[in-house]
C-alpha positions in Angstrom: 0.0 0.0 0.0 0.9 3.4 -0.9 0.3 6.0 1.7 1.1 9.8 0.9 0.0 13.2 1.9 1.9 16.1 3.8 2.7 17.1 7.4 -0.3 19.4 8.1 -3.6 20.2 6.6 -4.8 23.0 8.5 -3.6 25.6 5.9 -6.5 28.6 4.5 -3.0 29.7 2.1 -4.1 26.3 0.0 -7.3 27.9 -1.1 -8.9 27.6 -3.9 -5.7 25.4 -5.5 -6.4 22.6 -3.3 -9.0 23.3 -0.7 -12.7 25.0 -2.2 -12.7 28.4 -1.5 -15.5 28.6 0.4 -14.8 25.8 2.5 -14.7 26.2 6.0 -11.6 25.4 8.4 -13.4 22.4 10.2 -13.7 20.7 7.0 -10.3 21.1 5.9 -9.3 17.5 6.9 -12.5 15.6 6.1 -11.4 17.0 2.0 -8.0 16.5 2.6 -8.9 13.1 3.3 -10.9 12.6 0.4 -7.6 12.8 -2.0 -4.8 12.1 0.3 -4.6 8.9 2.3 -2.4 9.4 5.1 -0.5 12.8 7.2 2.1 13.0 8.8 1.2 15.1 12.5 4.2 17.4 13.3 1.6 18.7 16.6 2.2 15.7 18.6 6.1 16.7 18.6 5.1 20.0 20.9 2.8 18.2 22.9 0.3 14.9 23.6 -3.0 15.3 21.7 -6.0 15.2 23.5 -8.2 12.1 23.1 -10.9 14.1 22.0 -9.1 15.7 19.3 -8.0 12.5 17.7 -11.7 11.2 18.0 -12.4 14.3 15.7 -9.7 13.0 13.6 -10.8 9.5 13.1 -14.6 11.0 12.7 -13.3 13.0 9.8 -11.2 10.7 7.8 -12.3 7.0 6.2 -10.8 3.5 7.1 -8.0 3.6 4.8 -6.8 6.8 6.0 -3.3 6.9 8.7 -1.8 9.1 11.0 1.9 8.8 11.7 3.2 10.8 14.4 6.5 12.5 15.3 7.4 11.2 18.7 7.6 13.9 21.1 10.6 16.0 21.7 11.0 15.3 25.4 12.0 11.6 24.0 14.1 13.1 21.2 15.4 16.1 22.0 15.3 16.4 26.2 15.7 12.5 27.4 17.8 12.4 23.7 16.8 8.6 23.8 18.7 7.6 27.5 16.2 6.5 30.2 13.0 6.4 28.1 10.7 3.7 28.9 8.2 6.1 30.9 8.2 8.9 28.3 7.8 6.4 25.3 4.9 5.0 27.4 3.1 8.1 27.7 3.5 9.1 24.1 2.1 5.8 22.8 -0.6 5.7 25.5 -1.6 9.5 24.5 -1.7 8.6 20.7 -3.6 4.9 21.6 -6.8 5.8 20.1 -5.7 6.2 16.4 -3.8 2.7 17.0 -6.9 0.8 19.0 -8.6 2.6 15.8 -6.4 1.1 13.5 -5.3 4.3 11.9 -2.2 5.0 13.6 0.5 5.0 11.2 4.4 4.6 12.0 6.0 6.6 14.8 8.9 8.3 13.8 11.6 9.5 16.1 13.5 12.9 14.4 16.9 12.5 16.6 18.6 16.5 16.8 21.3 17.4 14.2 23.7 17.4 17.2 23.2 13.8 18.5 25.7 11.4 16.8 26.2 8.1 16.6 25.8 5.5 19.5 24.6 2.2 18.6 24.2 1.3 22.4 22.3 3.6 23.1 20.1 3.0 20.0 19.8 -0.9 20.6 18.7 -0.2 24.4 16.5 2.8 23.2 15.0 -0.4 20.9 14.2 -2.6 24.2 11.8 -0.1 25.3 9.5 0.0 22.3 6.9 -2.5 21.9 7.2 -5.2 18.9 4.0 -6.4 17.1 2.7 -5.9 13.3 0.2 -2.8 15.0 3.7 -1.3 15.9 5.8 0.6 13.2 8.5 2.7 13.9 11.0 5.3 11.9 14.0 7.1 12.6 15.1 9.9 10.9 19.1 10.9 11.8 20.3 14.1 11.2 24.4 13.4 12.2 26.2 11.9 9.2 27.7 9.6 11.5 24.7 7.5 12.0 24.7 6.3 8.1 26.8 2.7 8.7 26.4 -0.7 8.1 25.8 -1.4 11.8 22.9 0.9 12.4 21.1 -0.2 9.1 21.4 -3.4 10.5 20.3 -2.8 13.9 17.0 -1.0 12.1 16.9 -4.6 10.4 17.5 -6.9 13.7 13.9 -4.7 15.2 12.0 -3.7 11.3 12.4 -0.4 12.1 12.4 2.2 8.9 15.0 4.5 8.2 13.6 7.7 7.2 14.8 8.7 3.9 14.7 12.5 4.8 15.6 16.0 2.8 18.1 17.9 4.1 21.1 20.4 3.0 23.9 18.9 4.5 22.9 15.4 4.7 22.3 12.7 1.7 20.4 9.7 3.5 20.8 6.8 1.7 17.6 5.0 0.1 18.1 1.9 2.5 15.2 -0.4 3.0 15.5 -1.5 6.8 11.7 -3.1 7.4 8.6 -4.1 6.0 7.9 -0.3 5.2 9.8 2.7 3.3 9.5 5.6 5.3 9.9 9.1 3.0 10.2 13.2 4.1 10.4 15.1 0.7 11.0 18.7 2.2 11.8 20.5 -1.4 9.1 23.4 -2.1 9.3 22.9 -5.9 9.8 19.3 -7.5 10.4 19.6 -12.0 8.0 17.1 -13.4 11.4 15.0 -14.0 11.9 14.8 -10.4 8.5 13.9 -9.6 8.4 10.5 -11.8 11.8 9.6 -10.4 9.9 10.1 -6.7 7.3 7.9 -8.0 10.1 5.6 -9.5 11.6 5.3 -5.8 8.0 4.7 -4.4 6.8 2.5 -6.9 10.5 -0.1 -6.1 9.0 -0.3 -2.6 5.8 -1.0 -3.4 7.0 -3.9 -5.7 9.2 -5.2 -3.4 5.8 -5.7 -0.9 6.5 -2.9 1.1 3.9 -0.3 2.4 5.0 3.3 1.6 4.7 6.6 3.5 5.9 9.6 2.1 5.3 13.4 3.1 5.5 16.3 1.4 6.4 19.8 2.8 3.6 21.8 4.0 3.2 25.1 5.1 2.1 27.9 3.0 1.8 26.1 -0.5 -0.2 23.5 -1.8 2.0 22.2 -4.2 2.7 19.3 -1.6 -0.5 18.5 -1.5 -0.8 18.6 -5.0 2.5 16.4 -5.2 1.0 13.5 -2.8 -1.9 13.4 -4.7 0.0 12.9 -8.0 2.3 10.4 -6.6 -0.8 8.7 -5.1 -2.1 8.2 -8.9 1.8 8.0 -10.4 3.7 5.4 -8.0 0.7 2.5 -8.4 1.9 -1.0 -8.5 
């Protein structure tokens, strides 16, 4: 399955290119949802959602449609992965009704640009997450130094996804590490050229019986939105 779609919706700025212009804020999801199949939700990274706002969520969106969620910064970016097994329980408690919903997509973990390489503290980071097929995680390094052999297979040893992220200084390499391709494409223009070689990329995984999630950049534009929906109908196996 191919899932794709950006990291936000709630954006007036995309009227009338993607959302009606006369459509009202507190319908904004329920259309984006209607041509994208999945978001990724940058809000949980600030704080934990509110049940209630996630049972809005799941109200407004259909079956098919996922959620994956950027673990929370007190994991990442405070705790910086030491000492975790409270925090991680809290986060995956707080987001527990889009998973006992089945619409909880991956987790992903965006480690700080300053935090380099410790495979120990990655593998006993791994003990504290839980294992099961209703359990998909991603990490998405920003320190050069985490791109080896031994932390791909690490990913491997737990199916965990390396994030194939954007970024100026950094060129992550497209390595398949689980049972599902994880993709941030943070450019704000794509040529056509480069958007049938990002449907090219998609479409490998998708062959090789992997799911796919990939997010555009949000924001101000639409064209993300616009991209997601034309690798949606581009990258089909």
């Amino acid at each position: 399955m191919i899932y794709a779609g950006t990291s936000g919706w709630a954006y007036p700025a995309w009227k009338p290119d993607f959302y009606p212009q006369k459509l009202a804020s507190a319908k904004f999801l329920e259309h984006y949802a209607s041509r994208l199949n999945a978001v990724e939700v940058n809000y949980t990274f600030r704080q934990h959602p509110k049940e209630s706002t996630l049972v809005k969520w799941i109200e407004s969106t259909p079956d098919t449609f996922r959620f994956a969620a950027k673990a929370n910064q007190f994991i990442t970016h405070i705790k910086r992965l030491k000492e975790c097994e409270e925090p991680v329980k809290r986060f995956l408690n707080a987001v527990s009704p889009l998973a006992n919903a089945r619409r909880l997509g991956p987790v992903l973990f965006q480690l700080p640009p300053n935090l380099k390489c410790d495979l120990e503290l990655l593998q006993n980071f791994f003990a504290v997450l839980p294992q099961g097929e209703s359990c998909r995680f991603a990490f998405e390094f920003r320190h050069e130094s985490w791109l080896t052999g031994p932390v791909f297979e690490a990913l491997r040893n737990r199916n965990v996804a390396l994030c194939v992220a954007e970024a100026e200084k950094l060129t992550i390499p497209d390595v398949a590490t689980a049972d599902f391709a994880y993709y941030r494409f943070r450019m704000g223009e794509y040529t056509p050229a480069e958007r049938k070689e990002l449907q090219k990329r998609v479409a490998m995984h998708a062959r090789a019986g992997r799911d796919v999630f990939a997010f555009f950049k949000h924001e101000e534009s639409p064209l993300g939105a616009i991209y997601a929906e034309e690798l949606l109908k581009g990258a089909q196996v």
